[in-house]
TIMILO-817953 format. One line per field, with one value per residue: x, y, z of N, C-alpha, C, CB in turn; residue number from 1. Coordinates in Angstrom, 3 decimals, decimal comma. Glycine has a CB too. Layout:
residues N
n.u: c(X_...) .
n.v: c(Y_...) .
n.w: c(Z_...) .
ca.u: c(X_...) .
ca.v: c(Y_...) .
ca.w: c(Z_...) .
c.u: c(X_...) .
c.v: c(Y_...) .
c.w: c(Z_...) .
cb.u: c(X_...) .
cb.v: c(Y_...) .
cb.w: c(Z_...) .
num: c(NUM_...) .
//
This chain:
residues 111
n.u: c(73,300_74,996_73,581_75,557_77,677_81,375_81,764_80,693_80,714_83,892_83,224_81,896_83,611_86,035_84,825_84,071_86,967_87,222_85,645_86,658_89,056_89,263_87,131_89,563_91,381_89,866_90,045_91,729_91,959_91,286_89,460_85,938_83,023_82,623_83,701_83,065_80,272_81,055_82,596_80,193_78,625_80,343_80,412_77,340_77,411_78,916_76,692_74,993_76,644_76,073_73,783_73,239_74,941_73,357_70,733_71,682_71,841_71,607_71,939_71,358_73,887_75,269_73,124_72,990_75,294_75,595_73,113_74,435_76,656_75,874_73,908_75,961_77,380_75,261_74,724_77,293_77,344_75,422_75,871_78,586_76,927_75,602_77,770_78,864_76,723_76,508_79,452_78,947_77,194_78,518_80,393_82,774_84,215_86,586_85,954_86,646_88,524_88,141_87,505_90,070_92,114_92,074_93,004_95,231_96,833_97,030_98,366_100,874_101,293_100,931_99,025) .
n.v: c(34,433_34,670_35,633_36,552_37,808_38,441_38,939_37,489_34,670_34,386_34,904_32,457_30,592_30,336_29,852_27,280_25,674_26,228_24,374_22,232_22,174_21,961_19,492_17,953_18,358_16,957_14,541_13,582_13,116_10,883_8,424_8,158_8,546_11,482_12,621_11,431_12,668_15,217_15,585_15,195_17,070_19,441_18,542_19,382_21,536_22,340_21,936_23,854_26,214_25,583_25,556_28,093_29,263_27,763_29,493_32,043_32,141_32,337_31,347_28,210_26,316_26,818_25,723_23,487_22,444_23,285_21,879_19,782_19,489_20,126_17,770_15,970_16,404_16,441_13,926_12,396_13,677_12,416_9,907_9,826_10,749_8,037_6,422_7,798_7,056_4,508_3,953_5,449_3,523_1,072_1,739_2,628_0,180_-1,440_-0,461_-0,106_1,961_3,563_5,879_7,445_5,983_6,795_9,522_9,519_7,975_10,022_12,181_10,497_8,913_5,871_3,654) .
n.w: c(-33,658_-30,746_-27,650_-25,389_-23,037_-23,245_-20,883_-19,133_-20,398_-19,322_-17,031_-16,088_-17,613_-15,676_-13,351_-13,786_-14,210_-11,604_-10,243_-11,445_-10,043_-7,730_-7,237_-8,382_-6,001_-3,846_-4,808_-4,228_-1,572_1,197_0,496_1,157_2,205_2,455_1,051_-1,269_-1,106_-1,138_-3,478_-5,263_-4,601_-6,017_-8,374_-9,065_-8,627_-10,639_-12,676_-12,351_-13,217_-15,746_-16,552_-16,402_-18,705_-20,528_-19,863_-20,516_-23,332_-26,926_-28,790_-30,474_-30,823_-28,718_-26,494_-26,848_-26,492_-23,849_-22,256_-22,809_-21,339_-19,343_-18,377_-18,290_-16,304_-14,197_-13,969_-13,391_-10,860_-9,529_-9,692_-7,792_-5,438_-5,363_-4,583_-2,386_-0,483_-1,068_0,390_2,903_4,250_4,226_5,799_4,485_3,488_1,969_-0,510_-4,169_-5,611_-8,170_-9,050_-8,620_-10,032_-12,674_-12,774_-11,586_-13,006_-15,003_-13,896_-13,683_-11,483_-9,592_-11,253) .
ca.u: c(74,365_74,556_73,785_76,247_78,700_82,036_82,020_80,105_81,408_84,749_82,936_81,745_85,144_86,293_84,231_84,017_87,998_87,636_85,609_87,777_91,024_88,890_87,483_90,929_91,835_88,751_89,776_93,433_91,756_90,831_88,213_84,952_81,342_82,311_84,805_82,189_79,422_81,770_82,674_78,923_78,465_80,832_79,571_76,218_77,559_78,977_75,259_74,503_76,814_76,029_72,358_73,450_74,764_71,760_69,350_71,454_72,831_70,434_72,585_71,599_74,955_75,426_72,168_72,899_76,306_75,160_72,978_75,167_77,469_74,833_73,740_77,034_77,811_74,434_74,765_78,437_76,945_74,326_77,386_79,022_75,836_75,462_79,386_79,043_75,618_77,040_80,302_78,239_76,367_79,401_81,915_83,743_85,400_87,278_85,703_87,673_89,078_87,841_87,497_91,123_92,897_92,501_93,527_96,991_97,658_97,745_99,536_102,198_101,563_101,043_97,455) .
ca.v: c(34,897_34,624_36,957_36,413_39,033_38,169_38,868_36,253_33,703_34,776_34,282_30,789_29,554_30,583_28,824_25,543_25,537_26,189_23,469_20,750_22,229_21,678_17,610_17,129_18,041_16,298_13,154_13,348_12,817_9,744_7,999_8,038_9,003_12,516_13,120_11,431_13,538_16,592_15,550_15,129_19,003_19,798_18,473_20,027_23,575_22,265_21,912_24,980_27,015_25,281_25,656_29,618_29,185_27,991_30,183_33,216_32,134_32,388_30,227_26,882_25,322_27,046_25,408_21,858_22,413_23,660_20,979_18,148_19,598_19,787_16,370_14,883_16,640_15,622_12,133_12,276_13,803_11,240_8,977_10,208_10,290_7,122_6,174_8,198_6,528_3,068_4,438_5,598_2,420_-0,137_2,514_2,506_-1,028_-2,335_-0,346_0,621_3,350_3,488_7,239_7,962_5,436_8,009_10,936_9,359_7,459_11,096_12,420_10,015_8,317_4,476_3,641) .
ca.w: c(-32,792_-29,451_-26,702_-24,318_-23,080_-23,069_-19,453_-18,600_-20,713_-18,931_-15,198_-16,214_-17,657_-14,418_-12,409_-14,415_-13,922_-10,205_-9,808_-11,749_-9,382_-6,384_-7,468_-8,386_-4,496_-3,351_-5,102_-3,550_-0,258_1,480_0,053_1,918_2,031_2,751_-0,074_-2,357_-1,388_-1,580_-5,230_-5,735_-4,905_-6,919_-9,670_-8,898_-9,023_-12,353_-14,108_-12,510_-14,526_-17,431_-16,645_-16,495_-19,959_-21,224_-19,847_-21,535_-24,834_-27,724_-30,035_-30,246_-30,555_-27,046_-25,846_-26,869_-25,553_-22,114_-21,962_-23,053_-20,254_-17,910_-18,146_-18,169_-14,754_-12,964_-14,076_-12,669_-9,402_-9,067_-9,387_-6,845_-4,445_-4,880_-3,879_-1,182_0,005_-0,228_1,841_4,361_4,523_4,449_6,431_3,142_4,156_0,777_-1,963_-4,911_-5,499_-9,928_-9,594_-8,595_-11,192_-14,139_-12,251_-11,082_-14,573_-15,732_-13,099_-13,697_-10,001_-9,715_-10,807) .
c.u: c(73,984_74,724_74,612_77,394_79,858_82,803_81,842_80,492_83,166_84,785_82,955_82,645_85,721_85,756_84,015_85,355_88,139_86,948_86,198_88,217_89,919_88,410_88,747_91,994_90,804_89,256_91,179_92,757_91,242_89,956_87,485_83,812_81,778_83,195_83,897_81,045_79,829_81,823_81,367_78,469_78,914_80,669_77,934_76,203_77,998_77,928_74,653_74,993_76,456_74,392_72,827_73,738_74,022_71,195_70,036_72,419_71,346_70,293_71,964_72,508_75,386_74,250_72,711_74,264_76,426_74,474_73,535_76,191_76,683_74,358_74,724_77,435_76,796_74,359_76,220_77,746_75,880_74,828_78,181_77,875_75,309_76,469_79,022_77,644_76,083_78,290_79,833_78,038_77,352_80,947_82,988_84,968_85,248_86,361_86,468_87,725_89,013_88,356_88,873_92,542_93,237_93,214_95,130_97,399_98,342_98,248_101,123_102,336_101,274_99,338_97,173) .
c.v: c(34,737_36,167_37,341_36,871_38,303_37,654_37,491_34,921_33,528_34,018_32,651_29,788_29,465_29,923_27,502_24,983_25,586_24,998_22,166_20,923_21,367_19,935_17,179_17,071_17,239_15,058_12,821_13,411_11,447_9,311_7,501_8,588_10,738_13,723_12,482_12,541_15,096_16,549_15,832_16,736_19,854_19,719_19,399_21,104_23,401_22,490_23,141_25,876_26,847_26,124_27,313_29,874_29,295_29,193_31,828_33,770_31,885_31,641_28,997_26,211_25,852_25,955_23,943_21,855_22,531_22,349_19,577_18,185_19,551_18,308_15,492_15,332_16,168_14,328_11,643_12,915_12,879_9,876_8,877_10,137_8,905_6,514_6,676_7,512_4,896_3,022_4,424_4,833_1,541_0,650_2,619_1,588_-1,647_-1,729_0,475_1,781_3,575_4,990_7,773_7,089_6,429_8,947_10,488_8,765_9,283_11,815_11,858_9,165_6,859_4,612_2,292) .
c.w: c(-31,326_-28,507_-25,538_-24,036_-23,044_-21,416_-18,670_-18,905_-19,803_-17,169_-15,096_-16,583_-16,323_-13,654_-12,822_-13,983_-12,311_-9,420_-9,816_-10,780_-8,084_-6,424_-7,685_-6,804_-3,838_-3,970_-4,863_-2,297_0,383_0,851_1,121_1,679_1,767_1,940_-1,214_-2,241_-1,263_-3,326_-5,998_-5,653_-5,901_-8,584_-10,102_-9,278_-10,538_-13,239_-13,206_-13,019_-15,149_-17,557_-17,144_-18,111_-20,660_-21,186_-20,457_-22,395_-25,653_-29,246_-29,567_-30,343_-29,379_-26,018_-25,683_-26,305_-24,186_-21,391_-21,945_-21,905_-19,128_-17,253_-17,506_-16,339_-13,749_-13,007_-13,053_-11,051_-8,739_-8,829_-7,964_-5,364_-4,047_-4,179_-2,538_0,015_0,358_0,607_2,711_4,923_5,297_5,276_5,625_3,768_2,557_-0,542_-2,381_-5,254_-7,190_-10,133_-9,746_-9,630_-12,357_-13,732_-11,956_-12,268_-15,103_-15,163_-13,395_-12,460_-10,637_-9,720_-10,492) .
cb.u: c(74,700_75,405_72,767_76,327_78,647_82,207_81,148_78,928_81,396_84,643_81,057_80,888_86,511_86,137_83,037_83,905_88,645_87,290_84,935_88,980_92,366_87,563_86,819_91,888_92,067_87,250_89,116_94,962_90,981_90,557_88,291_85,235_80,046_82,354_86,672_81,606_78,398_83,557_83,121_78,008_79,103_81,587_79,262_75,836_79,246_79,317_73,761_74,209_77,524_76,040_71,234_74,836_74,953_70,666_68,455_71,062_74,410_70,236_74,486_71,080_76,092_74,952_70,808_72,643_76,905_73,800_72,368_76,118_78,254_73,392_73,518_78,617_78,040_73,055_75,101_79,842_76,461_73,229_78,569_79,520_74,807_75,040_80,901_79,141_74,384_77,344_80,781_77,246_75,723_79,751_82,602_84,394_84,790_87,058_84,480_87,872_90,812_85,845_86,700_91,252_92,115_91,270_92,578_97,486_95,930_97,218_99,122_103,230_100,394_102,015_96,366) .
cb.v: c(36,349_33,394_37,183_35,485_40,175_38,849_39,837_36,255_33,939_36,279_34,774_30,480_30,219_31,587_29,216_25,336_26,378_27,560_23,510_20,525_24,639_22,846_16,901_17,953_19,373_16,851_12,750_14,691_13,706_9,642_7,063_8,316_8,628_12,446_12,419_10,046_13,194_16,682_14,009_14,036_19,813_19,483_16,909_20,060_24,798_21,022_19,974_25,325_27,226_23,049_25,257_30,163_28,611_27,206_30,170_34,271_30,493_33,796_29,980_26,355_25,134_29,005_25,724_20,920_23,073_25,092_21,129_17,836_20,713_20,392_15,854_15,138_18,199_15,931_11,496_13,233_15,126_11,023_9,617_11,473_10,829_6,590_7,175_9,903_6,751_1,922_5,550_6,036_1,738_-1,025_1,787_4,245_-2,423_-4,341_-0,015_0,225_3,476_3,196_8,160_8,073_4,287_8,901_11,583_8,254_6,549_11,768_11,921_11,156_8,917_3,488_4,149) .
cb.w: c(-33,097_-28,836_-26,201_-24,140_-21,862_-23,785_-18,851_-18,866_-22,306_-19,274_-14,493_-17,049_-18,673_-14,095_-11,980_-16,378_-14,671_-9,533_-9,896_-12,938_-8,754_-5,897_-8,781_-9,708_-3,595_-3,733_-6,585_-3,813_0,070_2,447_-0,960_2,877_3,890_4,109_0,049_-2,469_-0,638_-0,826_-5,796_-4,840_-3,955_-6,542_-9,654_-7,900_-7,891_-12,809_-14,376_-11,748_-15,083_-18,009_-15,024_-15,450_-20,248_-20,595_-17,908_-20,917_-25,094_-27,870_-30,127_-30,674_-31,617_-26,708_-26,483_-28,483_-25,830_-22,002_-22,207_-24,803_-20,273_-18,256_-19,249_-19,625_-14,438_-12,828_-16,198_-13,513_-9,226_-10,149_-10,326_-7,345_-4,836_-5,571_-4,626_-1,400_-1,103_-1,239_2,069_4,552_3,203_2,636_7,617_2,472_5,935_1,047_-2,390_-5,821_-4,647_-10,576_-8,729_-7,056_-11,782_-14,921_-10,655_-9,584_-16,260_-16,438_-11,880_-13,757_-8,485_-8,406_-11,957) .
num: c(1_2_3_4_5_6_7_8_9_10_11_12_13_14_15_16_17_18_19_20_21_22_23_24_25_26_27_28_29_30_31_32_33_34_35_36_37_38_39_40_41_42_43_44_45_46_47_48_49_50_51_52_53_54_55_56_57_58_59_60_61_62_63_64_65_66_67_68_69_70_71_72_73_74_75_76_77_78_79_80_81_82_83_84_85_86_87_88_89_90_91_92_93_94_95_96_97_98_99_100_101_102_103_104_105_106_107_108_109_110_111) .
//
C-alpha cells in the first residue's frame, strides 16, 4: 500500500495541471529563446513533483510511475534548453515552430 495522504496526492495533481495550463500559455507566445527556456522551467518543476511523489509513496507502481514521469519531463526540459540555446544563438531567425503544431491541431487552429 502506499503511504501517501490523499492530501498530497490532491496538491500534486494540482500542480502538475497548473503547469500544463501555464506551457500551454507559454507555447501560445512568440517563439524564442525566452519562451523556450520558460517552457524548459516548466518542465523542471514538473520532475520535481514527480520526484516528490517518489520520495513519499511506498508502492512501487507509484515509484516506477513517478519516475517514468520524471524522466519524461527532464528529457522534455533538456529539449527545450536546447531550443532555447540554439534561439539564442541564431536570434531565432527561421526555426520551426514543431512544438506548437500538436497543440493547435488539437485546438482546432491551422497547424
Amino acid at each position: 500500500m502506499s503511504a501517501i495522504s490523499t492530501s498530497v496526492i490532491g496538491v500534486l495533481d494540482t500542480l502538475v495541471d497548473q503547469l500544463q495550463r501555464l506551457r500551454e500559455c507559454a507555447l501560445a507566445d512568440a517563439p524564442g529563446a525566452r519562451r523556450s527556456a520558460r517552457i524548459a522551467e516548466l518542465y523542471e518543476q514538473e520532475a520535481r513533483a514527480w520526484l516528490l511523489l517518489f520520495e513519499r509513496s511506498r508502492s512501487r507502481l507509484h515509484w516506477r510511475a513517478a519516475l517514468s514521469a520524471q524522466a519524461h519531463a527532464r528529457a522534455c526540459a533538456r529539449s527545450w534548453r536546447s531550443r532555447a540555446a540554439t534561439e539564442a544563438a541564431l536570434g531565432a531567425r527561421d526555426l520551426p515552430e514543431r512544438a506548437e503544431t500538436p497543440l493547435r491541431a488539437v485546438a482546432g487552429g491551422v497547424a
